[in-house]
Residue, then its C-alpha position, 0 to 999 in steps of 0.5 A: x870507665x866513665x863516671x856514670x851509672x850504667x844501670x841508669x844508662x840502660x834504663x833510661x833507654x829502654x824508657x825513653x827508646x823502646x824500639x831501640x833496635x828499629x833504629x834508622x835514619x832517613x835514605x836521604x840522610x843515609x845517601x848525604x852521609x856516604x857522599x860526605x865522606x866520599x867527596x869530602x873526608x880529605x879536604x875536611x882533614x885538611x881543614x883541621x890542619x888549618x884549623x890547629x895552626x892558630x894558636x887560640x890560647x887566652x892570654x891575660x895581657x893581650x884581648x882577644x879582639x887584638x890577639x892575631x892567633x884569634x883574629x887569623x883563626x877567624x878569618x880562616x873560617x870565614x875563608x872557608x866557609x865562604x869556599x863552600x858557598x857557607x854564611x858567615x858572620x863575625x860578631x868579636x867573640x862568636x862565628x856563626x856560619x849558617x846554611x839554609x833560610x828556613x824561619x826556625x833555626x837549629x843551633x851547632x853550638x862549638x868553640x874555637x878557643x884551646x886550652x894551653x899545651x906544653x910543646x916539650x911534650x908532644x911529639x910534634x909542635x902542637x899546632x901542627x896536625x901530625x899524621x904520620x906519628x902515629x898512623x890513624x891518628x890526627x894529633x893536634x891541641x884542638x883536634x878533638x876538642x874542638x876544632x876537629x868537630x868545626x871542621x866536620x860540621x863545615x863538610x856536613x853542610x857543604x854536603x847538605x848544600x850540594x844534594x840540595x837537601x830540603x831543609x825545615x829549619x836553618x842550621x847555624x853552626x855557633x863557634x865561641x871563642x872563650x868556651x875555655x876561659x869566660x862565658x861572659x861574652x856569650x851570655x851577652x850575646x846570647x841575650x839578643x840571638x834569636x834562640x835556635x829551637x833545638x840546641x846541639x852541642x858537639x863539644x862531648x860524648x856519644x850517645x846523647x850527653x842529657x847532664x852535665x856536672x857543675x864545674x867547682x873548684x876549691x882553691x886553699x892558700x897557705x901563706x909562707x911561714x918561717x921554718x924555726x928549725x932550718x937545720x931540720x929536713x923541710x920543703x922548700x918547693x912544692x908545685x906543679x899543673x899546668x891548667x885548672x881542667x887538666x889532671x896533672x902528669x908532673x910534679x915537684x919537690x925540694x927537700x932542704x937538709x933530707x936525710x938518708x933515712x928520710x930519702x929512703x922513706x921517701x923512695x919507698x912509699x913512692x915505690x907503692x905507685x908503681x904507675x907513677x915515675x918518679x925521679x930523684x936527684x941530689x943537688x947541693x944539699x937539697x933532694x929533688x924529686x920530679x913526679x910523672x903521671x898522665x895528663x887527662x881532662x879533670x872531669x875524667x880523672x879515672x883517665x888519668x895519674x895525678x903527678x901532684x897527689x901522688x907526690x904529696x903521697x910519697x912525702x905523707x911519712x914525715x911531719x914537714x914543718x908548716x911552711x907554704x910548701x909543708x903545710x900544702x903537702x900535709x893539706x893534701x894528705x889530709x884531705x884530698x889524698x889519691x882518691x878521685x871522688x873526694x872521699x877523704x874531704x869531710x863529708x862533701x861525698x856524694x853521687x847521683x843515680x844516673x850522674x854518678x858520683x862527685x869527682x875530685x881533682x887535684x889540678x894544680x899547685x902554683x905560687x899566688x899573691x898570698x902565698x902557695x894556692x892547691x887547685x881542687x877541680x870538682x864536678x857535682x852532680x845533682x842530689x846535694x844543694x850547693x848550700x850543703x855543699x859549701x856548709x860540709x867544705x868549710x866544716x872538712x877545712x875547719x877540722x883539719x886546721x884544729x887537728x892540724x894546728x895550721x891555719x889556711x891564708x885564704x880560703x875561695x869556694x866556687x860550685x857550678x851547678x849541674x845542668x840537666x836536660x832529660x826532656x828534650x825532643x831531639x834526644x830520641x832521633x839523636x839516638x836513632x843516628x847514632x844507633x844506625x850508623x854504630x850499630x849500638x842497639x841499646x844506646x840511651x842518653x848519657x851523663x858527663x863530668x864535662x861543662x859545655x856550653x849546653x848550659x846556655x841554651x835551652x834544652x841543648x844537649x850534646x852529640x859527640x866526637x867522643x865515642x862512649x867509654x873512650x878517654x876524651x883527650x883534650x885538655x890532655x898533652x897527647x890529644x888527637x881524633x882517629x881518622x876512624x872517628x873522624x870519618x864516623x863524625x862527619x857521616x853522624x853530624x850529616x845526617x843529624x843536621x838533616x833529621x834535626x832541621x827537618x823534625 
């Protein structure tokens, strides 16, 4: 289950949806639906494919205007949607390929960036869309998140355009290409893009996503101090995560000097977390463990089993000399635990009636320039200032050290702020498409721990792939789209084109 108030939910629909169960889409709507899936399913899973194979990753030593993966994604694209008798416009860090001239526009916002993938981990290489591992599933980094919502949009205005379907409003399908690492870029360009009237963005859940949670983080450095004792069991690594919005499925420790009672502790407290696999190995003196859980998106914990917290877990038995490796297992245990809404840290707990609670997520545990730096990715909702936030941060921090008697080498707090747009106009059509072609009568505006780029925009909302209360993959090691979905997808994002651009 989603982190968000079913209660609120239901009563937000029948507040802002009292005919709900009169949900309908117009015939045209309805007809251009069913003649994009019939002409157009295929080649829009063909499209994906094409999509997925450029490897859109961030890299920190290459921009992205020289990268080749980026600069052929682009290209790609533009291909395509010049094959379809689609505008196209690349303007460096966002494609925009438009259908229509009407004066007022309607905005698509995506991205065609991804996050990094671990290729030792799927199946297949992860830029290669797999179809046949596992039937009914397109699995790629990207294929939900959000390269598969490009290629659905394409198709839906290819179909648009071949019925030749009256259109009020111009759509403009906006694809940025650094959603995942710096929305810097965007916001410039967007101080001099004339502003769509109605923002959608395809880059989350269904029904309608209205709030989001700010995207926060607490990163803790602890520098590496001497152990005095060396002939004493201590911790000479502790690390794992790969990104800072991915919910980690592998961590590792080394224990120098364990002995037999503590390798016996250890094993059994791991043994209370049975959904975590852990994997013990002696090597020259030194006890090796390797944690395994599952890799979910950071701002659906729940979705997943945290590798780093519960290995801080099985090793919480013992007082671990403070170096950077004992003293980031004894700050986890102390703070963050195996909890995922923060509840062990201080006071900063809270939860929003319709947004749900603050989510915790320990997403990584990596060397740094200052020493050994632990992740904490955060997700606030409305209902607490940043201000008290950030006050309740340092007083947790503050009281561990003096129980503790460790200090932090550096301490960054950065909190995002939640983004709500309860009033927007296009939400009830949005919701009548996706009751028509669901069947979920009672569907009302939704809340996410997501961020999107809906911050950026006014009004923006969010409409999809991700069917409410189904794990959202992306950011995860096995992400993937169901060719069910997929088909869903294209037959909703048409018919929401023509409903929106024609309001």
């Amino acid at each position: 289950m989603k982190f968000r108030s079913q209660v609120a939910r239901i009563a937000a629909a029948l507040l802002v949806c009292p005919l709900a169960a009169i949900a309908d889409v117009s015939p045209v709507a309805q007809k251009t639906a069913e003649y994009a899936v019939e002409q157009y399913e295929a080649a829009m899973t063909d499209t994906l494919a094409d999509l997925v194979q450029f490897k859109t990753v961030a890299r920190e030593d290459l921009p992205l205007e020289e990268n080749p993966e980026f600069t052929g994604f682009k290209r790609a694209l533009c291909d395509k949607a010049d094959a379809l008798g689609l505008e196209c416009e690349d303007h460096g860090y966002v494609v925009i390929v438009a259908l229509g001239d009407g004066k007022e526009k309607i905005g698509i916002v995506t991205h065609g960036d991804v996050q990094p993938a671990n290729p030792d981990k799927w199946k297949k290489s992860p830029f290669e869309l797999d179809r046949t591992s596992e039937p009914g599933k397109l699995i790629a980094r990207g294929s939900e998140d959000d390269k598969g919502p490009i290629a659905t949009a394409l198709y839906a205005m290819k179909a648009i355009k071949d019925k030749g379907v009256p259109m009020k409003r111009r759509v403009e399908l906006i694809v940025y290409l650094a959603e995942e690492s710096d929305w810097e870029p965007l916001k410039i360009f967007l101080k001099d893009y004339d502003m769509p009237t109605y923002n959608i963005t395809i880059d989350a859940d269904y029904p309608v996503v209205t709030a989001e949670k700010g995207w926060s983080e607490v990163r803790a450095t602890f520098a590496d101090a001497p152990v005095t004792d060396k002939n004493k069991p201590y911790l000479s690594e502790f690390h794992g995560g790969y990104f800072g919005s991915q919910v980690p499925d592998e961590g590792h420790a080394s224990i120098v000097n364990p002995t037999p009672e503590l390798g016996k502790g250890i094993r059994a407290r791991a043994a209370k977390h049975p959904q975590v696999k852990f994997e013990f190995a002696q090597k020259q003196g030194v006890l090796e463990i390797t944690a395994r859980g599952v890799a979910t998106h950071s701002s659906e914990p729940e979705h997943g089993i945290n590798a780093i917290a519960f290995l801080a877990d099985a090793l919480g038995d013992y007082d671990w000399p403070a170096n950077a490796a004992g003293a980031t297992v004894r700050y986890i245990n102390g703070l963050i635990g195996t909890g995922i809404t923060a509840e062990q840290f201080g006071d900063i707990a809270y939860s929003d009636d319709f947004m749900g609670p603050m989510t915790g997520a320990l997403t990584m545990v990596k060397v740094s320039d200052k020493g050994l730096t632990s992740h904490l990715n955060l997700r606030r909702p409305t209902g607490k200032t940043a201000e008290l936030l950030e006050k309740q941060i340092h007083s947790a921090i503050e009281n561990w050290q003096k129980e503790s008697g460790i200090q932090l080498a550096e301490l960054g707090v950065h909190l995002g702020e939640p983004y709500r747009a309860d009033n927007a106009p296009h939400v009830e059509p949005l919701l009548q498409v996706f009751r028509h072609f669901t069947g979920i009568e009672d569907a009302g505006p939704v809340s996410i721990g997501g961020s999107t780029n809906a911050k950026l925009l006014p009004n923006a909302v969010s409409f999809g792939p991700s069917m409410p209360d189904k794990a959202y993959t992306g950011h995860s090691e096995h992400e993937f789209i169901t060719v069910d979905q997929f088909r869903l997808n294209l037959e909703m994002y048409t018919a929401m084109m023509i409903e929106i651009s024609n309001l």
